[in-house]
PDB file of the backbone (N, CA, C, O) and the ligand in Angstrom, with CONECT records:
HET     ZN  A 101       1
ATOM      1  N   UNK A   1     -10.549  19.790 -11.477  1.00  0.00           N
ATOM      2  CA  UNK A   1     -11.674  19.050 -12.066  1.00  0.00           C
ATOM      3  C   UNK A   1     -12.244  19.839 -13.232  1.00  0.00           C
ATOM      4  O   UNK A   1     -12.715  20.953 -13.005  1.00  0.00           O
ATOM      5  N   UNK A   2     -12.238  19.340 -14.473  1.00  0.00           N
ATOM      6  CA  UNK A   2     -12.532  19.961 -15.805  1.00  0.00           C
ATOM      7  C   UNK A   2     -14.172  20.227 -15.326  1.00  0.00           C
ATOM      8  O   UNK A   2     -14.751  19.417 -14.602  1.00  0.00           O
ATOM      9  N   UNK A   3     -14.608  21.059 -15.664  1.00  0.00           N
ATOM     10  CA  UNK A   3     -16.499  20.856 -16.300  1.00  0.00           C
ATOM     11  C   UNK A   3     -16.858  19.827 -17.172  1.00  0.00           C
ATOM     12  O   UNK A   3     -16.470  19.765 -18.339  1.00  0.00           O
ATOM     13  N   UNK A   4     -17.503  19.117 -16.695  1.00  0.00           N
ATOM     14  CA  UNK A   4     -18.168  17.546 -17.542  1.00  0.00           C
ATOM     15  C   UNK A   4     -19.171  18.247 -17.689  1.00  0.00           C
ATOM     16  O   UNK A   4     -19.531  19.260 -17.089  1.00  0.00           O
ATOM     17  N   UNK A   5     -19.935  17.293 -19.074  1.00  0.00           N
ATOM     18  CA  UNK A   5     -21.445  17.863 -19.295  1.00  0.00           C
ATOM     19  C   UNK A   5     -22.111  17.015 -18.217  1.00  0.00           C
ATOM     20  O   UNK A   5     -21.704  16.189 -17.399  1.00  0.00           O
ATOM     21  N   UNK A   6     -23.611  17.683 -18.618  1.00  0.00           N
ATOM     22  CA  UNK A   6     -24.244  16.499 -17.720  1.00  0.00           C
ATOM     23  C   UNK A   6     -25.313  15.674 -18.431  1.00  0.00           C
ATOM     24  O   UNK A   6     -26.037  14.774 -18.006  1.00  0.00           O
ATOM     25  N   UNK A   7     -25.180  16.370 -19.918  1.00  0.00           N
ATOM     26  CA  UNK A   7     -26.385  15.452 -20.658  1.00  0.00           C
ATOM     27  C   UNK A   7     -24.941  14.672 -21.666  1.00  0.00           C
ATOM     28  O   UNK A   7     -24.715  15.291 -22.706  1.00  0.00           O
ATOM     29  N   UNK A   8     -24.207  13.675 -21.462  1.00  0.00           N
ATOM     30  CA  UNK A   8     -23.652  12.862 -22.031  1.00  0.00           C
ATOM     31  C   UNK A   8     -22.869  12.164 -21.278  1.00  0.00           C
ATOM     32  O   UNK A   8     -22.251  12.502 -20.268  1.00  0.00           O
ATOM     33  N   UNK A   9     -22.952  10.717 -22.065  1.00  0.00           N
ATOM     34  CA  UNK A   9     -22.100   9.466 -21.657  1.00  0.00           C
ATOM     35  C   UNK A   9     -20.813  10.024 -21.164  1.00  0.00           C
ATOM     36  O   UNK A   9     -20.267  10.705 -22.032  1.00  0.00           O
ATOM     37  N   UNK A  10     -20.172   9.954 -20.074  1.00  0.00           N
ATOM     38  CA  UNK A  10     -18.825   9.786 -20.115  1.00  0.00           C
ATOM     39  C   UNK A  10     -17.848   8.753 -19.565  1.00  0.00           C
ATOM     40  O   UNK A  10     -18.013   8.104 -18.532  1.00  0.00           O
ATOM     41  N   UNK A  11     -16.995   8.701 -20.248  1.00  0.00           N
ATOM     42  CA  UNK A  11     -15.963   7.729 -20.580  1.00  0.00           C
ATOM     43  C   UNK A  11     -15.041   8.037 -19.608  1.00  0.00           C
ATOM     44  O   UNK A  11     -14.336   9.035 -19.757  1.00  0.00           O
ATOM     45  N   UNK A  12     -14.906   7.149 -18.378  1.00  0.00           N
ATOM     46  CA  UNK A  12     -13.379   7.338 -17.321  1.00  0.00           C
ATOM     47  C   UNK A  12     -12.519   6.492 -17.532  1.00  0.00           C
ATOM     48  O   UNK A  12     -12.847   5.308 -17.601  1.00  0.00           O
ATOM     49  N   UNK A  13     -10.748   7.030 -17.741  1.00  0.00           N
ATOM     50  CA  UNK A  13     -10.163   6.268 -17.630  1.00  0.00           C
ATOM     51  C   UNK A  13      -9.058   6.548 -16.499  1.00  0.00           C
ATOM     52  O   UNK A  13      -8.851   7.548 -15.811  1.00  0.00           O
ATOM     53  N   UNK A  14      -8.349   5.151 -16.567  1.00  0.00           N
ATOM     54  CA  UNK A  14      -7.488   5.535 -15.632  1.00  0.00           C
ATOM     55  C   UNK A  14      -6.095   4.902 -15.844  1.00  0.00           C
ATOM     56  O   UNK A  14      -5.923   3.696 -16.019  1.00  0.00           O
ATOM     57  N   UNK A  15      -5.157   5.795 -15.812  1.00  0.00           N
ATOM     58  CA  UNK A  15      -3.886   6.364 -16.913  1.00  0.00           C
ATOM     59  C   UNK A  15      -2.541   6.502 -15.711  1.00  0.00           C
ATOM     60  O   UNK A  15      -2.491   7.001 -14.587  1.00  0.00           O
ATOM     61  N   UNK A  16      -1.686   5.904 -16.443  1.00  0.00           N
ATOM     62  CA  UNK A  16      -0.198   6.142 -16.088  1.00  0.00           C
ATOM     63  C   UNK A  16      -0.088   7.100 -17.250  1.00  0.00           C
ATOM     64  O   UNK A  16      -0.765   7.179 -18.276  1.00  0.00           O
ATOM     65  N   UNK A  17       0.935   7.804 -16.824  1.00  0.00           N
ATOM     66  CA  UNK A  17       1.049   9.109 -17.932  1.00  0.00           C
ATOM     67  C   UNK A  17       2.889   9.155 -17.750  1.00  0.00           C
ATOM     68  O   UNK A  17       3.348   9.517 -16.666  1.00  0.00           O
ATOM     69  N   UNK A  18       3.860   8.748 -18.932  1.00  0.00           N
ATOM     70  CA  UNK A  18       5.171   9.630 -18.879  1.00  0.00           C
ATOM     71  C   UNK A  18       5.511  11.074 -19.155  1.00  0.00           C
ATOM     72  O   UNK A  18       5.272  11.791 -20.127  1.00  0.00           O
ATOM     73  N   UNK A  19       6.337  11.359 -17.658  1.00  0.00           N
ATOM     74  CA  UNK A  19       6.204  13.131 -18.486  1.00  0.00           C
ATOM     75  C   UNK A  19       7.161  13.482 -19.387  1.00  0.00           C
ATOM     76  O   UNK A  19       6.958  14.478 -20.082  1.00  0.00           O
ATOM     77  N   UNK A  20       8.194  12.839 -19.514  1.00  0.00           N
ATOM     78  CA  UNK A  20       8.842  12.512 -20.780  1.00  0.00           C
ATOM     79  C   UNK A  20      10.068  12.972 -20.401  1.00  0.00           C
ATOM     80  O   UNK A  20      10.970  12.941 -21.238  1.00  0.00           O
ATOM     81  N   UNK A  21      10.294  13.416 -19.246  1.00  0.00           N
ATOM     82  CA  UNK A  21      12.074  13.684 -18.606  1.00  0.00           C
ATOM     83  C   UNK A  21      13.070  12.576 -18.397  1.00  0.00           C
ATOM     84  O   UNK A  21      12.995  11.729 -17.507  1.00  0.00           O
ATOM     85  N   UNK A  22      14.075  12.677 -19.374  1.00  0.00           N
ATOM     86  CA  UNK A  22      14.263  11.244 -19.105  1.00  0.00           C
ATOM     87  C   UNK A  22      15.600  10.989 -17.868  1.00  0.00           C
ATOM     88  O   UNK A  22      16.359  10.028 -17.737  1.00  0.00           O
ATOM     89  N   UNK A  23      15.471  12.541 -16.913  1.00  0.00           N
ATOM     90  CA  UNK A  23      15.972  12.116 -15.485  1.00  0.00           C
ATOM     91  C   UNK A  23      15.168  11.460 -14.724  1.00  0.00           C
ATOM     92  O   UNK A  23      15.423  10.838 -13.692  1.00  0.00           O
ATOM     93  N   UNK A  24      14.162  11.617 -15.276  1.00  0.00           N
ATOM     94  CA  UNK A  24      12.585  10.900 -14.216  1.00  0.00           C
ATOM     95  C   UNK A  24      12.965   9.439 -13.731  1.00  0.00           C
ATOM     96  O   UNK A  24      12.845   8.398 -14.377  1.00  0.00           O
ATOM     97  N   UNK A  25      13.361   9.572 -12.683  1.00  0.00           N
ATOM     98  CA  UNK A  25      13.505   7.768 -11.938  1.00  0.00           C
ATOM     99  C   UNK A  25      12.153   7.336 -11.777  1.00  0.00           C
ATOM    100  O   UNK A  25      12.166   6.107 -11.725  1.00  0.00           O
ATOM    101  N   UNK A  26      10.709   7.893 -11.649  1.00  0.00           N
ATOM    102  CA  UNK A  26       9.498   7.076 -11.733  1.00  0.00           C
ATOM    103  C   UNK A  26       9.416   6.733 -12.715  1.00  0.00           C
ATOM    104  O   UNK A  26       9.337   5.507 -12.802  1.00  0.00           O
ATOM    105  N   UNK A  27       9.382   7.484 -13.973  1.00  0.00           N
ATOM    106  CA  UNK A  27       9.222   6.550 -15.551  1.00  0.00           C
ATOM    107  C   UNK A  27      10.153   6.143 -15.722  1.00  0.00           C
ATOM    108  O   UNK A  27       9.952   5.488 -16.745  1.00  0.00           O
ATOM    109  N   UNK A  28      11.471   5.973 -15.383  1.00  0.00           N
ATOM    110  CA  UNK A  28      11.945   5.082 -15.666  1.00  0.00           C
ATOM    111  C   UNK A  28      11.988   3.613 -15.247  1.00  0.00           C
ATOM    112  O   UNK A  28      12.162   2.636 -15.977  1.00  0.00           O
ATOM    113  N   UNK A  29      11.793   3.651 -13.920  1.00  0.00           N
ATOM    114  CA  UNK A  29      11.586   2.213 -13.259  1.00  0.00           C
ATOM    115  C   UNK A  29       9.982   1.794 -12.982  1.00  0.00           C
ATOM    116  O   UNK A  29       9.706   0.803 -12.305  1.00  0.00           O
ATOM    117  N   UNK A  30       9.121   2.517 -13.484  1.00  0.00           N
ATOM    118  CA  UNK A  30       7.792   1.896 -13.637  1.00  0.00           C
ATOM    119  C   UNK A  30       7.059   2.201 -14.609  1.00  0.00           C
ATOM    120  O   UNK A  30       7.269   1.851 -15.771  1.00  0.00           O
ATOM    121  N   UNK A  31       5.681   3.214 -14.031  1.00  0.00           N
ATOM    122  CA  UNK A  31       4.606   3.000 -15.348  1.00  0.00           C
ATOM    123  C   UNK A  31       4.885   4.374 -16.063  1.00  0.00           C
ATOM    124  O   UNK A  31       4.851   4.531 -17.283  1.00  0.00           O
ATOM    125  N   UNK A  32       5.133   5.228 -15.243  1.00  0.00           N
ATOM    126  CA  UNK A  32       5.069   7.118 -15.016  1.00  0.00           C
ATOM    127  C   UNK A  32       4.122   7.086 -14.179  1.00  0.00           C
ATOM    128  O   UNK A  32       3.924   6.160 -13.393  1.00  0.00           O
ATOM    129  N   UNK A  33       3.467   8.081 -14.278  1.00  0.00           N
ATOM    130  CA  UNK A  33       3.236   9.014 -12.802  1.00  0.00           C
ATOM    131  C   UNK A  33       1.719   8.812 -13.571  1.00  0.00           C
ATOM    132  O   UNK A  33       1.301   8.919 -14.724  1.00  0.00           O
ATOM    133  N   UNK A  34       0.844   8.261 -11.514  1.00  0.00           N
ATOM    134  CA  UNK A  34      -0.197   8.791 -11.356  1.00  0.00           C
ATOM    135  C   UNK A  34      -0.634   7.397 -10.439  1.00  0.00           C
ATOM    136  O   UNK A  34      -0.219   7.342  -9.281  1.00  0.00           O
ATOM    137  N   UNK A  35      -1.344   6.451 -10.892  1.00  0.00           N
ATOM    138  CA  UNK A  35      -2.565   6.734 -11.950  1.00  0.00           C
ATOM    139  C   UNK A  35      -3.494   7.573 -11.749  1.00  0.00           C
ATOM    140  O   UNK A  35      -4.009   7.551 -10.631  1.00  0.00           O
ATOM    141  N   UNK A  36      -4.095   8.761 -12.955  1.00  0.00           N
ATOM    142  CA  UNK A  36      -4.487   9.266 -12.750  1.00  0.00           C
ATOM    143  C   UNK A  36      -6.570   9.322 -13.655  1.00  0.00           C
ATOM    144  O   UNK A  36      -6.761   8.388 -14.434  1.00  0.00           O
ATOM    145  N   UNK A  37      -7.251   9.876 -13.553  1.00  0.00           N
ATOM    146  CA  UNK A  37      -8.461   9.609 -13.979  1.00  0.00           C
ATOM    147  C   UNK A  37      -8.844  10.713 -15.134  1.00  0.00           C
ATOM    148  O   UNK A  37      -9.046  11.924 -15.042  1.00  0.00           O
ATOM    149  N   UNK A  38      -8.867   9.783 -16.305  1.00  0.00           N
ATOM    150  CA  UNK A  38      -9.412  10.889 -17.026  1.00  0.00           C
ATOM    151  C   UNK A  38     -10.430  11.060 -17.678  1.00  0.00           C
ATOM    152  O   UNK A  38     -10.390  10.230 -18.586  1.00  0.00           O
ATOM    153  N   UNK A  39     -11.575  11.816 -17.774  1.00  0.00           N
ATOM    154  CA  UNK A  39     -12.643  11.945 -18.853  1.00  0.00           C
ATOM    155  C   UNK A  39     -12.552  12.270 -20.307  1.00  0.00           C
ATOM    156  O   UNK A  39     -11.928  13.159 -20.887  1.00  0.00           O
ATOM    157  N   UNK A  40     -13.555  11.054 -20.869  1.00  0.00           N
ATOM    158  CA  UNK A  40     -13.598  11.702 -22.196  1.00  0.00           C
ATOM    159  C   UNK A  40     -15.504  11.563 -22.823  1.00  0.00           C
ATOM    160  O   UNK A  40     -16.407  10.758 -22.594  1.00  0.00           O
ATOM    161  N   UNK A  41     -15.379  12.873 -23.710  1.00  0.00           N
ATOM    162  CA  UNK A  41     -17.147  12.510 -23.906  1.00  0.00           C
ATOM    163  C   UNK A  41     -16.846  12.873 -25.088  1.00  0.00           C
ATOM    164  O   UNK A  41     -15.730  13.110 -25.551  1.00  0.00           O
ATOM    165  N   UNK A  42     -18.262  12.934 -25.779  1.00  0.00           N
ATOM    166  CA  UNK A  42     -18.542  13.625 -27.033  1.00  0.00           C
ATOM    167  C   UNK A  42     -19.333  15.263 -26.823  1.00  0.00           C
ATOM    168  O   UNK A  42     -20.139  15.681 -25.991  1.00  0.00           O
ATOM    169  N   UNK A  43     -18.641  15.909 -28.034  1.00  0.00           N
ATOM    170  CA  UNK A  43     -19.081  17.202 -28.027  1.00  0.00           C
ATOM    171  C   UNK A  43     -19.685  17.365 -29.700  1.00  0.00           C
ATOM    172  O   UNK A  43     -18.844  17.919 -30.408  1.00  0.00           O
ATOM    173  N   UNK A  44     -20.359  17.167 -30.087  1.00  0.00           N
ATOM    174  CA  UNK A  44     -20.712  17.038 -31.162  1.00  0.00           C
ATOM    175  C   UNK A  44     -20.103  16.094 -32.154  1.00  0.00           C
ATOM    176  O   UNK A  44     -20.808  15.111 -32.380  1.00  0.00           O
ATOM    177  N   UNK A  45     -18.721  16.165 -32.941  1.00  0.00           N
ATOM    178  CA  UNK A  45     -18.514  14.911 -32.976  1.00  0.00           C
ATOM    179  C   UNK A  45     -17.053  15.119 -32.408  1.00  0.00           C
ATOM    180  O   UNK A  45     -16.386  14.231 -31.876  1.00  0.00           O
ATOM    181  N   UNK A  46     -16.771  16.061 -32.548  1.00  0.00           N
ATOM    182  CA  UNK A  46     -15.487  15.754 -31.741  1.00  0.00           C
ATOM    183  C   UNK A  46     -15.274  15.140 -30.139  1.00  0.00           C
ATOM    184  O   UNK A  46     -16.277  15.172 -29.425  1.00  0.00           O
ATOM    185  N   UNK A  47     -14.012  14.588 -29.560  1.00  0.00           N
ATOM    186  CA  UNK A  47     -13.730  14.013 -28.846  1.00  0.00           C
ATOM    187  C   UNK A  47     -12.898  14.772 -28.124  1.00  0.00           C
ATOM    188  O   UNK A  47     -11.806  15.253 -28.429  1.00  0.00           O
ATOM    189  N   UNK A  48     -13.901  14.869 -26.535  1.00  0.00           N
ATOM    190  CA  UNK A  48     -13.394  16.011 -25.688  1.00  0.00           C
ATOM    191  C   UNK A  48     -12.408  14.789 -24.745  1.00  0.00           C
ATOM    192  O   UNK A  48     -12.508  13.567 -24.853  1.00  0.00           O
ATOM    193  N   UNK A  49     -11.654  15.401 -24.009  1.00  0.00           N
ATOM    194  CA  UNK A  49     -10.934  15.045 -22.581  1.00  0.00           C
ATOM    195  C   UNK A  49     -10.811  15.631 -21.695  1.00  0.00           C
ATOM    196  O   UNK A  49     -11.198  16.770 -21.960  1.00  0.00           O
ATOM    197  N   UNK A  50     -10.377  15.543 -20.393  1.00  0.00           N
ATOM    198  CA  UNK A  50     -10.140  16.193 -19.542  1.00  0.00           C
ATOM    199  C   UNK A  50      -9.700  15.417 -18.329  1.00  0.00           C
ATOM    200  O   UNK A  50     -10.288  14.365 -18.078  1.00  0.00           O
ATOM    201  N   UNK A  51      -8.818  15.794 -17.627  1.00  0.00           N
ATOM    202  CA  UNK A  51      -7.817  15.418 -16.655  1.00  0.00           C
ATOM    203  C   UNK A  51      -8.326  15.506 -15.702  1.00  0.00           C
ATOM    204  O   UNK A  51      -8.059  16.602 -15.209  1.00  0.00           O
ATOM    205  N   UNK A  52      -9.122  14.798 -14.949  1.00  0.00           N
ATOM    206  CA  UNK A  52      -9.374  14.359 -13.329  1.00  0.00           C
ATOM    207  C   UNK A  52      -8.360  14.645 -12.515  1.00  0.00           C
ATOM    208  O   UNK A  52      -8.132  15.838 -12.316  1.00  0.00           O
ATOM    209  N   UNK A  53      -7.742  13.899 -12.031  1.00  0.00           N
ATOM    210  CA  UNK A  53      -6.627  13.417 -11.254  1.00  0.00           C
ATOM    211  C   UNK A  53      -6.649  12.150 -10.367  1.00  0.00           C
ATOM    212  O   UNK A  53      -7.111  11.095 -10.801  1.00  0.00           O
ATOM    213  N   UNK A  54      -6.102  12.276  -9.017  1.00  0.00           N
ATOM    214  CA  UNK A  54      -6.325  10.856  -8.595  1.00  0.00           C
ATOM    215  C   UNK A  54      -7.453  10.479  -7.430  1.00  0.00           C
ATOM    216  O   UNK A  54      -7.521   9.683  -6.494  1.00  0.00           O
ATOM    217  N   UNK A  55      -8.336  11.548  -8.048  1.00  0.00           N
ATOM    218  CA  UNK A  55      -9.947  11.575  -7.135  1.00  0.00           C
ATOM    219  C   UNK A  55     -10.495  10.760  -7.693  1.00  0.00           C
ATOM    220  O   UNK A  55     -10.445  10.852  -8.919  1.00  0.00           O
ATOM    221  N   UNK A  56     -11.231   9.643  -7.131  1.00  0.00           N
ATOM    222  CA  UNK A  56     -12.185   9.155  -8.097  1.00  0.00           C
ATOM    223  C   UNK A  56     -13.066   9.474  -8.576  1.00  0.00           C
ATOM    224  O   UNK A  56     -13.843   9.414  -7.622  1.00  0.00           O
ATOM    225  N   UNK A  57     -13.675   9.826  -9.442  1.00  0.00           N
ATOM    226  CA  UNK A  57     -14.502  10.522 -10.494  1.00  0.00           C
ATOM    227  C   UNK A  57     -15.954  10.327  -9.537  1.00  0.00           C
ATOM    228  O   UNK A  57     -16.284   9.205  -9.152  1.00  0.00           O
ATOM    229  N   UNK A  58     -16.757  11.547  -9.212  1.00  0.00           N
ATOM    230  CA  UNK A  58     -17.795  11.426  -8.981  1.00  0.00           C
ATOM    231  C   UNK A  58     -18.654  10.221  -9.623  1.00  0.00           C
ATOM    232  O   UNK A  58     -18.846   9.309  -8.818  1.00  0.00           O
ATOM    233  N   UNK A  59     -18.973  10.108 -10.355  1.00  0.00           N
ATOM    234  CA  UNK A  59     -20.291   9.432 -11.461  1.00  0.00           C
ATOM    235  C   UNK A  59     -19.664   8.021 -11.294  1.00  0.00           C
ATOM    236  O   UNK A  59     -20.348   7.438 -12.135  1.00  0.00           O
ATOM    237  N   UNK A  60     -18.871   7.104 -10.813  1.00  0.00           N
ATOM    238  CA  UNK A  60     -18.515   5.924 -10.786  1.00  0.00           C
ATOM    239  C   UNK A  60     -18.343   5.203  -9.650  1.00  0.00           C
ATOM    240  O   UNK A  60     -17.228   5.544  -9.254  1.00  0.00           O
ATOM    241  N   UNK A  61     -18.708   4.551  -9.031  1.00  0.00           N
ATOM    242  CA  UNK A  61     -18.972   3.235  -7.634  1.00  0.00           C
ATOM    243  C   UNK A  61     -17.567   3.191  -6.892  1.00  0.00           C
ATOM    244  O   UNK A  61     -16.961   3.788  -7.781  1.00  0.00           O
ATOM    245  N   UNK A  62     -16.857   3.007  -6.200  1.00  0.00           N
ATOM    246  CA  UNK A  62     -16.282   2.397  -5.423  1.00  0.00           C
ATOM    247  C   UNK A  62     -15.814   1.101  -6.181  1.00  0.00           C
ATOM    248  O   UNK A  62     -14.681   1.094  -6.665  1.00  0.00           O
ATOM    249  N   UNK A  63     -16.405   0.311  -6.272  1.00  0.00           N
ATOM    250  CA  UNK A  63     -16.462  -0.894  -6.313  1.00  0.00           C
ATOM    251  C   UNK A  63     -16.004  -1.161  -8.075  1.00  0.00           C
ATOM    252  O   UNK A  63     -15.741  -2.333  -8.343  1.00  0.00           O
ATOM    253  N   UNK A  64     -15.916  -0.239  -9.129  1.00  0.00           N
ATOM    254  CA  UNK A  64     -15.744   0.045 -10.376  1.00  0.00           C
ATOM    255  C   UNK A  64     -14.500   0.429 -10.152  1.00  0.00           C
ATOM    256  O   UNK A  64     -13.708  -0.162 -10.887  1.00  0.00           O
ATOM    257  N   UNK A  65     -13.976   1.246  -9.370  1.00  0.00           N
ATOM    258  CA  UNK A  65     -12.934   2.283  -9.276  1.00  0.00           C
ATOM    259  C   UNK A  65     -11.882   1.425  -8.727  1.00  0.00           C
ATOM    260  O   UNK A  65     -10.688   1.392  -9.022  1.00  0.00           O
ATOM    261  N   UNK A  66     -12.584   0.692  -7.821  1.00  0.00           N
ATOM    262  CA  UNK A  66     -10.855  -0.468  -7.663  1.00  0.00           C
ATOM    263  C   UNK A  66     -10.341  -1.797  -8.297  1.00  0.00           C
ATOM    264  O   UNK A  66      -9.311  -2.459  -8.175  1.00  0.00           O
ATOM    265  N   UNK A  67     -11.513  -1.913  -9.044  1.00  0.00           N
ATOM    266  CA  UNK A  67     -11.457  -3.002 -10.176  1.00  0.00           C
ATOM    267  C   UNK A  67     -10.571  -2.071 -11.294  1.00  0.00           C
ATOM    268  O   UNK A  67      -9.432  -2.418 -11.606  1.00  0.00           O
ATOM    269  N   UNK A  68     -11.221  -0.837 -11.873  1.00  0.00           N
ATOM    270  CA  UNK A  68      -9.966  -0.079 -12.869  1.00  0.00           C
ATOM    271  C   UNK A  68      -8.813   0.209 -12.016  1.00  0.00           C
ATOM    272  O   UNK A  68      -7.946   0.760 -12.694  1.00  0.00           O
ATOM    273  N   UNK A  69      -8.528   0.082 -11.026  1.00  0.00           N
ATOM    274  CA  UNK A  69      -7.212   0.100 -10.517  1.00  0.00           C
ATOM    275  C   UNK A  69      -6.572  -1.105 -10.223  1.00  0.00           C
ATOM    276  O   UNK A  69      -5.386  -1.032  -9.902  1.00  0.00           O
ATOM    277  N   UNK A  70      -6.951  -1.876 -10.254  1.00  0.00           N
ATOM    278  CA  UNK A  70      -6.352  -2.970 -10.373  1.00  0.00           C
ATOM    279  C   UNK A  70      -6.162  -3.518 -11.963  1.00  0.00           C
ATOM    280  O   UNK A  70      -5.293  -4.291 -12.366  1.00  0.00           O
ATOM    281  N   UNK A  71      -6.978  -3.036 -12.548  1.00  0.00           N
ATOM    282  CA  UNK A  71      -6.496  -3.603 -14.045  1.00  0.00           C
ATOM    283  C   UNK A  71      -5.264  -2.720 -14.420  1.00  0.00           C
ATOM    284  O   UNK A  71      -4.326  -3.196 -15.060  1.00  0.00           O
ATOM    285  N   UNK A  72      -5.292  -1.375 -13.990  1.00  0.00           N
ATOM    286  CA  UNK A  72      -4.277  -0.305 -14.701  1.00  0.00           C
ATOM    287  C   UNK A  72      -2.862  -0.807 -13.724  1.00  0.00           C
ATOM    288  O   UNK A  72      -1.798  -0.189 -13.735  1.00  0.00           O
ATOM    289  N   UNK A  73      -3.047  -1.679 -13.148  1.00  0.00           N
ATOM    290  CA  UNK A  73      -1.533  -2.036 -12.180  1.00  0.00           C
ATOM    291  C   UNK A  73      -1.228  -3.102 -12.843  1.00  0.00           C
ATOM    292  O   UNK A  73      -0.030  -3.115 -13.126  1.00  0.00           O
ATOM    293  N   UNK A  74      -1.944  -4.224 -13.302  1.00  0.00           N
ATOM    294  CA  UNK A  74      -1.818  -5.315 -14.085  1.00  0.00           C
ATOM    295  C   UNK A  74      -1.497  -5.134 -15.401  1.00  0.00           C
ATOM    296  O   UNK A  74      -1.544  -6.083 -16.184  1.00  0.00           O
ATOM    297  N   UNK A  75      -1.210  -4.144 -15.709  1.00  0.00           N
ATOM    298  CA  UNK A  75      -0.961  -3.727 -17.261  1.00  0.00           C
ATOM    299  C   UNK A  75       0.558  -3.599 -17.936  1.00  0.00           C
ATOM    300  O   UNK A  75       1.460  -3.681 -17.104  1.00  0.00           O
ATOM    301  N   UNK A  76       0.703  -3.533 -18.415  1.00  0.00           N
ATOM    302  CA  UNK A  76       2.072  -2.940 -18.927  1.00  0.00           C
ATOM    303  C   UNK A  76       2.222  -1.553 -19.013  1.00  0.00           C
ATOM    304  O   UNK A  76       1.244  -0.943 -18.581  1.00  0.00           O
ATOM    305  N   UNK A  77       3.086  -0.903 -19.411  1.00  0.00           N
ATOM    306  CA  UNK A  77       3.573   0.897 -19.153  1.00  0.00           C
ATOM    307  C   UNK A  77       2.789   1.121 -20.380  1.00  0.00           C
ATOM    308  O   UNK A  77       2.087   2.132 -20.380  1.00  0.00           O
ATOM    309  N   UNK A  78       2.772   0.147 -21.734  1.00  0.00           N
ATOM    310  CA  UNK A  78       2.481   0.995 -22.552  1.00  0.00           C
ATOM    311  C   UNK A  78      -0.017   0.983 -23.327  1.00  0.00           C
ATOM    312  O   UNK A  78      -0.747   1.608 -24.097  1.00  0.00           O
ATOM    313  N   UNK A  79      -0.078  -0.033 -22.466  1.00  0.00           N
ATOM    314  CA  UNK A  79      -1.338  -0.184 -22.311  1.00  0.00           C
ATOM    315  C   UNK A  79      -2.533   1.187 -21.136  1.00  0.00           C
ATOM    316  O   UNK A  79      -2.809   1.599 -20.009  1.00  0.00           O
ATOM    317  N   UNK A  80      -2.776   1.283 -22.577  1.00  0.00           N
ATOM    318  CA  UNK A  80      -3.854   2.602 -21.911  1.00  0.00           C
ATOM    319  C   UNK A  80      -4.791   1.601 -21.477  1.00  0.00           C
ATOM    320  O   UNK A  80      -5.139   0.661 -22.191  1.00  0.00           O
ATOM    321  N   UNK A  81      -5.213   1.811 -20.266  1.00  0.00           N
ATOM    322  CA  UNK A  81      -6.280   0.677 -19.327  1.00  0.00           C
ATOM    323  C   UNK A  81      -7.656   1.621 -19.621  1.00  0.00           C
ATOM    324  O   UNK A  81      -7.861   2.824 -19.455  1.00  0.00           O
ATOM    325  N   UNK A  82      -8.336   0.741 -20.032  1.00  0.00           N
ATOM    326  CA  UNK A  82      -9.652   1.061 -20.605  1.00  0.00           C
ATOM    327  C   UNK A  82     -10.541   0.772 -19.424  1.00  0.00           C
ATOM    328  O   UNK A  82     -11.289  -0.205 -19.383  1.00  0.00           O
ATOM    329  N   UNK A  83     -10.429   1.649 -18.486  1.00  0.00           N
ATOM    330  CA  UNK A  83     -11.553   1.457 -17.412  1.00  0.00           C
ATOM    331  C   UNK A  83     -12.855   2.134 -17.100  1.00  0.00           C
ATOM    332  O   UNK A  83     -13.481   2.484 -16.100  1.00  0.00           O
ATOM    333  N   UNK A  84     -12.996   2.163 -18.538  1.00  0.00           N
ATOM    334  CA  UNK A  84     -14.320   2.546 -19.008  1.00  0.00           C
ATOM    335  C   UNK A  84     -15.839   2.728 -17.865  1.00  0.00           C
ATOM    336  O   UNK A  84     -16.076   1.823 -17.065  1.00  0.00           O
ATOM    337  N   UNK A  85     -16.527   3.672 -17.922  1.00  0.00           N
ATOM    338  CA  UNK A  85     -17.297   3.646 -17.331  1.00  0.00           C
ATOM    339  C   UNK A  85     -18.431   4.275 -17.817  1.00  0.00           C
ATOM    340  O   UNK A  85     -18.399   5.488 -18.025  1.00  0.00           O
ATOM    341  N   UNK A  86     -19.208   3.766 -17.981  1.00  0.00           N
ATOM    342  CA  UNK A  86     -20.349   5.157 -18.183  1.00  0.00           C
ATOM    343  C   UNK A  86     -21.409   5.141 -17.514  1.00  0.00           C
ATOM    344  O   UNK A  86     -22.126   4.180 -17.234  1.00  0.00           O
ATOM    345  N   UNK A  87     -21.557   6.673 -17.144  1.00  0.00           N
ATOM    346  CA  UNK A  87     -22.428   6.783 -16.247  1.00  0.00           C
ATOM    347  C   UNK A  87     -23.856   7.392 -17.095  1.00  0.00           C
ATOM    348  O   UNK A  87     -23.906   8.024 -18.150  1.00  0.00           O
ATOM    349  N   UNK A  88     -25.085   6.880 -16.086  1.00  0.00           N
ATOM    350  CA  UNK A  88     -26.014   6.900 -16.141  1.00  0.00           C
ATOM    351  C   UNK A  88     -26.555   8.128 -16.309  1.00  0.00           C
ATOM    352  O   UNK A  88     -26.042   9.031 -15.648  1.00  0.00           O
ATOM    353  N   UNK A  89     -27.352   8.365 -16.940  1.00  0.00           N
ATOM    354  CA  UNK A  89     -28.536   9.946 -16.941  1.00  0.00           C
ATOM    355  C   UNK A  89     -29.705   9.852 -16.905  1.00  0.00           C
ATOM    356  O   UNK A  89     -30.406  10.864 -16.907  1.00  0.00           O
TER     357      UNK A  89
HETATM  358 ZN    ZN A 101       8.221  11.149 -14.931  1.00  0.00          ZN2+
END
C-alpha cells in the first residue's frame, strides 16, 4: 500500500494490467492480470500513482467497489475502467 495523502482528492481505479510476456496464457486468453486498484492524486501539478492491489481501497464503500468491478469485467482488455472515486475530506 503506497502512502496516499490525506489532504487530496483521490482517484481509484481498477485495472487489468499486461505484463507483457508473451508466454503469459492469462494475457493471452483474457484481460492480464489482476484486477487490481490503483491510486492517483495530485501533487502539485504533477500526477502521482500508486499501486494498491486487489484490497479494496480503504476510502471507498463496498457498494462502489463492486459496481467498479463489474464495469472493469464488462470492458474490453484494452479499456482502462474509470472507476473513479473520490473520496471525501
Ligand atoms: Zn501476464
Amino acid at each position: 500500500m503506497p502512502k496516499l495523502p490525506e489532504d487530496q482528492h483521490i482517484t481509484y481505479q481498477l485495472q487489468y494490467r499486461k505484463c507483457g510476456k508473451s508466454t503469459c496464457s492469462t494475457c493471452k486468453n483474457g484481460f492480464g492480470h489482476g484486477p487490481y486498484w490503483y491510486a492517483y492524486w495530485r501533487e502539485g501539478t504533477k500526477l502521482r500513482s500508486g499501486y494498491i492491489g486487489k484490497t479494496q481501497p480503504e476510502g471507498i464503500s463496498t457498494t462502489l467497489a463492486s459496481k467498479a468491478a463489474e464495469r472493469v469485467l464488462s470492458h474490453s482488455e484494452k479499456a482502462l475502467v474509470n472507476a473513479a472515486v473520490k473520496t471525501e475530506y
